[in-house]
Every structure is written in structure tokens, then in C-alpha cells.
N, C-alpha and C positions, 0 to 999 in steps of 0.2 A: 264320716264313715260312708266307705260304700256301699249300700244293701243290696248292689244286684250283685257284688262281689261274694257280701258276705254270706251266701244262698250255698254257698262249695264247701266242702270239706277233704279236701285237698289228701292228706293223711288214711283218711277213714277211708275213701275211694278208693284208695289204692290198696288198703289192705280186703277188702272186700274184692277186689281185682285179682287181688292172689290167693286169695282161700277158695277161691273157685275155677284157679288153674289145675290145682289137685299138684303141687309140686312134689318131688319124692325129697323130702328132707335128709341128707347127709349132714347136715348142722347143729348147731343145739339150739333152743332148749331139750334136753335128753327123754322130755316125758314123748317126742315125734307127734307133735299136733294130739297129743293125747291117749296113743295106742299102748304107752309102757305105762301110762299110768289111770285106771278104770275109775279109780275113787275121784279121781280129781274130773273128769267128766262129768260124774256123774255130778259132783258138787259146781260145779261150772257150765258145765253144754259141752256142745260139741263147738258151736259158733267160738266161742270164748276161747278155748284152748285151742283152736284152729286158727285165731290171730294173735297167739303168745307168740311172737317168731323171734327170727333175731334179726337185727341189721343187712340187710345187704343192698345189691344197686338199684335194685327196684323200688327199696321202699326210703330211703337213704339213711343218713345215720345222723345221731344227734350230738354227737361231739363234731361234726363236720358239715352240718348239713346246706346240700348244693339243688335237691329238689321238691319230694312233697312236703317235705320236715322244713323247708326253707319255707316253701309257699306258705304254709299253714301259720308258721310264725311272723308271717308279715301279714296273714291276714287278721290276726292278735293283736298286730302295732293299730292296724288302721281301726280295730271295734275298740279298742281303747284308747285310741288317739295318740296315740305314744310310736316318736320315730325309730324305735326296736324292740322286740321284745324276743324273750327264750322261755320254750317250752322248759322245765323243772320237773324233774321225776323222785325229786329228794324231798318232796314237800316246801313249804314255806320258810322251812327251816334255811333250807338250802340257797332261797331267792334271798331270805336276810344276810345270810354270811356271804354271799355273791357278792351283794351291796359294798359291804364293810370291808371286804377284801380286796375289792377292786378299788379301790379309795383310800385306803388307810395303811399306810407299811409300819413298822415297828418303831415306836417312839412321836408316831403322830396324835395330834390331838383330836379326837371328835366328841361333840356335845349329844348329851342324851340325855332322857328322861330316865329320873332312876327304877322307874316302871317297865321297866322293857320286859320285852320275852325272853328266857334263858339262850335263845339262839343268838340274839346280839352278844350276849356276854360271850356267851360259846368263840363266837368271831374275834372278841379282843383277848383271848386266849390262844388263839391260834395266830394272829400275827402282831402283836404284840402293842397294840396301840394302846395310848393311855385317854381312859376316859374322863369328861368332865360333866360330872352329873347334873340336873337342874333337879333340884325336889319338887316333883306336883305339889299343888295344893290338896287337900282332903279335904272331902265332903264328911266332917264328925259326926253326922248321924247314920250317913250310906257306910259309913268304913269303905270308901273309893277313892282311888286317886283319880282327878282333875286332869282338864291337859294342861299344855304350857301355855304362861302366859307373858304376851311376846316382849314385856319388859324384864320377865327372868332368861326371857333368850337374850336380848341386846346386851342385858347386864355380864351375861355368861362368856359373850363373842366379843364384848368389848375388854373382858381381861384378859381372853386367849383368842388373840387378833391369828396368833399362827394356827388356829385349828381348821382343820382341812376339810369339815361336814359336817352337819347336824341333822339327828336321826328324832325323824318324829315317828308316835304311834296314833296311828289316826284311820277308823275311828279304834277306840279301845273297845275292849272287850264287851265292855257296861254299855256302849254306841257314846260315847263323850268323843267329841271334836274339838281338835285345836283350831285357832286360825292360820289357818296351811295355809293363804296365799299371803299373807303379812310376813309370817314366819320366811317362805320362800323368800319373797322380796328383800326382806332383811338379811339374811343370808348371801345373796348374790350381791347385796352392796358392800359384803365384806370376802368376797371370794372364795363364801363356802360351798360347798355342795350341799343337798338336799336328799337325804335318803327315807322313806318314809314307808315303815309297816304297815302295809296295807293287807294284812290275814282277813282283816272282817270287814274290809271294805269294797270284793269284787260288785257288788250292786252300785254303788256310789257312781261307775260309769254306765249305768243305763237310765235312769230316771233323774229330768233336772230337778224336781223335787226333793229328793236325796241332800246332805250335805257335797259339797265341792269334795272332787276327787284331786288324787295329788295327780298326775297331769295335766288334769286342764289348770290346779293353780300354779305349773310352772314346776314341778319336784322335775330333779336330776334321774332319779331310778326310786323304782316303787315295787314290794313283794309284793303278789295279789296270790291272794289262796284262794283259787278257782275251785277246790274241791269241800269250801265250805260254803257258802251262798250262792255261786257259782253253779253247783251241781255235775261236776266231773267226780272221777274216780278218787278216792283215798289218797293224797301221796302226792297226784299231781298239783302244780304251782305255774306261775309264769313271774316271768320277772321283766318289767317294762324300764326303758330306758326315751329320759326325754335329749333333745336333736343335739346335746353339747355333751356328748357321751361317746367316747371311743369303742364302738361296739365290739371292734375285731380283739380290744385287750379286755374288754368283758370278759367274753367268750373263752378267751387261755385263762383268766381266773376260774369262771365255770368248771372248765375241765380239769383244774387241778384235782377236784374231789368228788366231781359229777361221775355217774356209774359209766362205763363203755355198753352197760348189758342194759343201756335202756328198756325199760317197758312198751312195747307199743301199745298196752290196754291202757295205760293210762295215758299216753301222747294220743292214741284215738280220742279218748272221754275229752281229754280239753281241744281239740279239732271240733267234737261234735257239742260241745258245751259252749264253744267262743260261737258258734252259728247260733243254738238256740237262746243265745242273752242278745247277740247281735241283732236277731229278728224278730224276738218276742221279749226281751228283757222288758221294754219299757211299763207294757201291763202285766206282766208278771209280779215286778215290783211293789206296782202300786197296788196290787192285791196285795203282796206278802205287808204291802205299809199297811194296809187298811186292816187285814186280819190282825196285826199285833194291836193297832191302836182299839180296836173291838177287844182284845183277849185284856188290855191293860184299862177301860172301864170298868169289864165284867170281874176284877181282880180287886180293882179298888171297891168295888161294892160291895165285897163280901166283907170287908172289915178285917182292921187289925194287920194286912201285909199293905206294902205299898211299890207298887208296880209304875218307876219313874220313868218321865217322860220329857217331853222338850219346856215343860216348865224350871225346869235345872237352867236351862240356858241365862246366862251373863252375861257376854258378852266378851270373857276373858279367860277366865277357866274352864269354862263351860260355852265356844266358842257358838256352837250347835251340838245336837242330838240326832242320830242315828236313831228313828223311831220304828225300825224293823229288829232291833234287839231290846226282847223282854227280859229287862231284869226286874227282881222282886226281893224287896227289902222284909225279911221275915222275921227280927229280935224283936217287935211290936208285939207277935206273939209267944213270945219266951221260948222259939227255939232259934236254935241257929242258922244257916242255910243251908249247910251242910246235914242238919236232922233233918231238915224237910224235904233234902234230894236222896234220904235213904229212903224214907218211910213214900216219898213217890215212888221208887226204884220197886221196894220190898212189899208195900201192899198194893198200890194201882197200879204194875206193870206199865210204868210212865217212866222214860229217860229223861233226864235233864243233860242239857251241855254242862253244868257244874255249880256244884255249891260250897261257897264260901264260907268266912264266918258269920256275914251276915246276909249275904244276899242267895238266890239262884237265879239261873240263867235260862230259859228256854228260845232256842234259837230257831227261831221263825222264816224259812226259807221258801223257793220255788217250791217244794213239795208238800207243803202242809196244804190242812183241811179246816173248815170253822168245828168239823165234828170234833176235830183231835183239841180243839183249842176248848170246846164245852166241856171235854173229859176235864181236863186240866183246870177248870175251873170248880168243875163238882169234886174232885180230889181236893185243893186246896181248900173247898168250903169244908167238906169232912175233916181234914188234920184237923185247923182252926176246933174244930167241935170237940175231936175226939183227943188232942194231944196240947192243947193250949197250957200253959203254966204261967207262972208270973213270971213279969218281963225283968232280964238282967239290965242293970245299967253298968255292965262293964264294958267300955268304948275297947272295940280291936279294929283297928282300920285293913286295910286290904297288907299293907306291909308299914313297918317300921324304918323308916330312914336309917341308914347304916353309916357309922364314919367311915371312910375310906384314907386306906394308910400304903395301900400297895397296889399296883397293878395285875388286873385280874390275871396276865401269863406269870409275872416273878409271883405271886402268891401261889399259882397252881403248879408250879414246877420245882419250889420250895423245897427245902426239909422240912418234917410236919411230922409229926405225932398226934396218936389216936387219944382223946380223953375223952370221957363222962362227961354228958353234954353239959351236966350242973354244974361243972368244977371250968367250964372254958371262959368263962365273964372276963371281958377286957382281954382275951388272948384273939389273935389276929385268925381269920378263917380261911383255909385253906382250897377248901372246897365247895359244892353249890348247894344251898336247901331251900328246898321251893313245895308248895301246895300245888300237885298238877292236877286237870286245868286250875288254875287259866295259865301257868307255867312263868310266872312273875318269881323271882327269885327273893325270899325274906333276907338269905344271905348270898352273898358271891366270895370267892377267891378275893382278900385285901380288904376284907371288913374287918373293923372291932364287931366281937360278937357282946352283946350285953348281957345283964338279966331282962331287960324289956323284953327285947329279942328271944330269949330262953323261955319265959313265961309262954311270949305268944307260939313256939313251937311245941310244946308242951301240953298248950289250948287247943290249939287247930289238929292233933294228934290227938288227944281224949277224946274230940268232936267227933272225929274219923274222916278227917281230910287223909286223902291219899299222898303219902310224902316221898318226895322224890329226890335224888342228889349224891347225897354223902355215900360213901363205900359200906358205911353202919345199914342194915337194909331195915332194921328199926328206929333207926334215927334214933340210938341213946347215945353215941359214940359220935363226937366231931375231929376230923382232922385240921389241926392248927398248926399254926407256922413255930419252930422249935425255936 
């Protein structure tokens, strides 16, 4: 990386260049820098709605881009090491299906973790490739999937020699790491590609301390969601490409489904977010390590939750640990994760990133505080006092392995009828249901749906997980293949 490079903000100068030309706007956005629209100032600034603009020669354009928008994204490639990368205004989502799309045509094979984000499935939906799942291992007291471990990849690649890539999620959610540069390796000795979710891993490229990032271990193209540890705007992503990657057929996948009405508030935040990881990332980080590993002592001492760390590490499923994400295992004290991210939410005025059935998440980034992390300890010691019960030993892990009988596009493009979700056991699933966050799919399009699987919907819906998917918007009705 270059640092005296990476000092510029290429994008962001320019649009600061033009909100101070005073240009008389004939173009859209219709609110004209703010004057049709007073509410939205005032909830914004003046600065803010003075650089909503649109596209034109000055500031260039993101489906084409030949100047700032070009510079800005190669100064992306070189703070993350990566020989291309593309600004993403579609979120994460959008850098995953880029991936899978650019890669994968209809009837191709790519290997995945059946833990994926519903944006991969999303992708072999949309063009039609057939997946081949690896099951994680489960940790049966965290209820978490594992990463992969590289003899269920070899196993995977050595019966489907024709498969065209293998999609890793790295790190997960929980901070679990696979061994990315093994898996890589293995991978190119069989001519696959390497595609690898990187939503919660944009820190991974600023501190070596960190787990290995998938560029430096050699991945083909990698999502990085810049707007969650990163610290850019909402929405924005980048999507990095390593040197054996034909950037310019990237770029017309991109654009198949990429917006023309780019944003430039969020193309600014990742111009001026890739400068401030580039220049200050590295003690940024090891603050943000050290406050969780400090928030995950003072967690373990209160007793009864357990706040896991790189002692999970194996070696194999457990390749490394990501110990800037605080997960907290909570059924110790007889609730679920999900009661204990209400009752944060509802009496400590405390967000969690999300609670599951058994765990919550607090996601420890550039901006936190040790004070924010004291609250959340004095909260947690109060539940424990004030709402502890006897502990369940009913085991629900993060998701139930599904048999796969059809392909996520011919399942979701099917004839299908609506039933009662009690009455669908053993009928083929149509459509997606998932706990969001963390956006892990229980079901997909070409599942057998079981009663395992009914049970734990049914759980995770009494609990008051947020449920996402099905056209039913109370998840009592599944659509299944006729």
C-alpha cells in the first residue's frame, strides 16, 4: 500500500469542488440541492443534500467510470491489496451476487457452505447454477456453525471435479475462520475459483494481527462490507478482485443489476472511509481488539453467559477467531439470545447487532467506547439478577441441515401452493425462511421442509426472532412445490 497515495480522496474532492461552484441544477435529484424539499434539510444539512447529485462529467459515472470514480477505486485495490476493486452502492448483497454471477452461468456447479447469507442463494436463483453444499460442523453447546474444514472441501471437489468455484464465508458472523489460504490453494489445484464473503471482515485488511484476509491468502474476488467495520455509509460495499480476474467482464455483470442513479453519499463515505482504514486502520483495530477482548473478560465474570473467544480455535473448524466480534452465549441463564436482545433493546436503551436462539452479538467497531462497553456489562449483570430462570436443555443450533432435492431457480420458479406450515413435512420448499439478522436461511427454494425444521420455526417465532422470506408475512403459510 501506498500511504502517501492513500492521504487523497479523489471522489470526495471533487464533489466538495462542486458544491462550491454554486451550479444552477437543470438535472435530477428533483429535491435541486434541497430547495423543493425543506424537511429533508433540515433532517440532513445543507452540506448533505448539496452533494446528492447526479452523474455527470465532472464527477464521472459508476457504471463507466473513466475519472474520480476510477481513481478512487484503484486507490481501494491498492489499501487492500487487491488488483481491482468496485465501488457497490447495493450493499454487500450486491458484491455477493457480482461474485456468483460473474462465475457461475446456469447449470454450473459451485461448492458452498450450507451457512451462507440468503444473498448467495439469492444469486443461484437468479442464474441458475446448481449448488453443492459442505454441512459445517456445529459447536452443540454454542448452536453455531463451524467453518469448513478442508477435508470436507477436497472431499466436496473431488466428486465434483467440473465445479467452477467454491464460496467461502469468512470470517462468520460469530468471528469463526476457515483456513482460507489452504482452502484457496486447494481450490486452484483443481481449477476452481475462490469466492469468499467477506461482510465482516473489512478490518482483516488493516491489522496483521487479525485473521488472514482472503487477498493476501490468494481468493479470486472477495465482498467487503465497508459499511459495517469499515465505517462508511449504509448500503455502501466494495467488491475486490484478485490479478486472474477479468475485470472489464466483472464490470457488465455489475451493471446488469447495479443502480445507473448511483449515490454519491455513499461512493463519497467509502472514498473517505478507504483513506481513514488506510491511514489509521491499523491502531484503530487494535483498539477495537482490545476493547472486545476487555468487554469479553468483564462478561465472563459476571457469571452464567459466556462470551467466546479464540479459545474455540482447532485448528480445523475453528481455523482462527476474529476477536473483535463479541458473541455471548446466553441459555446458561435460561434465556434465549433473542430475550436478552429484547429486554437490552426495551429496558437499557442498548442495540444489539442480533439475537439468536442462543447467542447475541455486539458488534465492536471504529466507533465504540470502553464507557458503551461498561453499560453493556452493568445491563447484562442486571438481566442475569433480575430475569434468570432455569436453564433449558433443549439443543437448537443456528440452522438445521436441509435435504436438497431441487435447485434453488427450478424450486423458486415452480408451481407451488400455499399450506399451513404444520401440514408442509416432507413437502419440497418453495420459497426462503430465515431469522434476520444474521440472514442465514433455515430454509431455501429445494429443500425438504421437515418437523425438525417446523419445530425450530415455530421456536425461533415464539422467541420473537424477526422472520423473514415466505409471501405468509406471519410465517403460518409455506409455499411448496405442487
Amino acid at each position: 500500500m501506498d500511504k502517501a497515495k492513500q492521504n487523497k480522496t479523489p471522489l470526495y474532492s471533487a464533489l466538495e469542488r462542486f458544491r462550491k461552484q454554486r451550479v444552477v441544477p437543470f438535472d435530477v435529484p428533483g429535491h435541486k440541492r434541497g430547495r423543493g424539499n425543506p424537511e429533508l434539510v433540515e433532517l440532513l444539512g445543507e452540506k448533505c443534500v448539496g452533494i446528492d447529485v447526479n452523474s455527470m462529467k465532472a464527477l464521472d459515472n459508476l457504471c463507466h467510470p473513466i475519472s474520480v470514480i476510477k481513481e478512487a477505486e484503484e486507490l481501494v485495490a491498492d489499501a487492500f491489496g487487491a488488483a481491482n476493486a468496485f465501488f457497490m452502492v447495493g450493499g454487500t448483497t450486491s458484491s455477493v451476487q457480482g461474485m456468483i454471477l460473474s462465475v457461475c452461468k446456469a447449470n454450473d456447479k459451485i461448492i458452498l457452505p450450507r451457512n451462507v447469507h440468503k444473498s448467495a442463494i439469492n444469486a443461484l436463483v437468479l442464474c441458475g447454477a446448481i449448488p453443492v453444499y459442505i454441512d459445517p460442523k456445529v459447536d452443540k453447546k454454542l448452536g453455531i456453525s463451524l467453518g469448513m474444514e478442508i477435508e470436507d472441501v477436497r472431499a466436496a471437489m473431488e466428486a465434483n471435479k467440473d465445479a467452477v468455484a467454491v464460496f467461502v464465508n469468512n470470517p462468520t458472523y460469530y468471528g469463526i475462520c476457515s483456513d482460507l489460504k489452504a482452502i484457496v490453494d486447494l481450490a486452484h489445484e483443481y481449477n476452481m475459483m475462490v469466492l469468499v464473503d467477506e461482510a465482516h471482515g473489512t478490518h482483516l485488511y488493516f491489522n496483521e494481527k487479525l485473521p488472514m484476509s482472503a487477498m493476501e491468502a490468494g481468493a479470486d474476488m472477495a465482498a467487503v462490507s465497508m459499511h459495517k467495520s469499515g465505517g462508511s455509509l449504509t448500503q455502501s460495499s466494495i467488491l475486490l478482485l484478485g490479478p486472474n480476474v477479468n475485470a472489464r467482464y466483472v464490470a457488465q455483470i455489475i451493471n446488469l443489476t447495479q443502480t445507473t442513479s448511483a449515490s454519491y453519499l455513499l461512493m463519497a463515505s467509502l472514498d473517505i472511509s478507504r483513506r481513514n482504514l488506510a491511514l489509521r486502520g491499523e491502531k484503530s483495530f487494535e483498539k477495537v481488539s482490545n476493547i472486545a477482548e476487555y468487554a469479553r473478560k468483564e462478561i465472563n465474570d459476571i457469571g452464567g453467559y459466556y462470551a467466546y473467544g479464540r479459545e474455540l480455535i482447532n485448528g480445523t473448524s475453528v481455523y482462527d477467531f476474529d476477536v473483535t466480534k463479541l458473541a455471548i452465549y446466553t441459555r446458561d441463564i435460561g434465556l434465549a439470545g433473542i430475550e436478552v436482545y429484547d429486554l437490552l433493546r426495551d429496558e437499557y436503551d442498548i442495540q444489539m447487532e442480533f439475537g439468536d436462539i442462543s447467542n447475541i452479538l455486539a458488534y465492536i467497531s471504529i466507533g465504540d467506547r470502553i464507557q458503551d462497553i461498561e453499560r453493556l456489562v452493568g445491563a447484562l449483570s442486571d438481566i442475569k439478577r433480575l430475569y434468570e430462570k432455569e436453564k433449558s436443555n433443549v439443543f437448537i443450533s443456528e440452522f438445521i441441515t436441509p435435504k436438497v432435492v431441487a435447485t434453488p431457480q427450478k424450486a423458486f420458479y415452480s408451481e407451488k401452493e400455499s399450506l399451513p406450515i404444520k401440514e408442509t413435512a416432507q413437502r419440497v420448499c418453495a420459497e426462503f425462511v430465515m431469522c434476520y439478522p444474521p440472514g442465514i436461511p433455515i430454509l431455501a427454494p429445494g429443500e425438504i421442509i421437515t418437523k425438525e425444521i417446523i419445530d425450530y420455526i415455530e421456536f425461533a417465532k415464539e422467541k420473537g426472532c424477526s422472520m423473514q422470506g415466505p409471501e405468509s408475512p406471519d410465517v403460518s403459510y409455506l409455499n411448496v412445490l405442487k
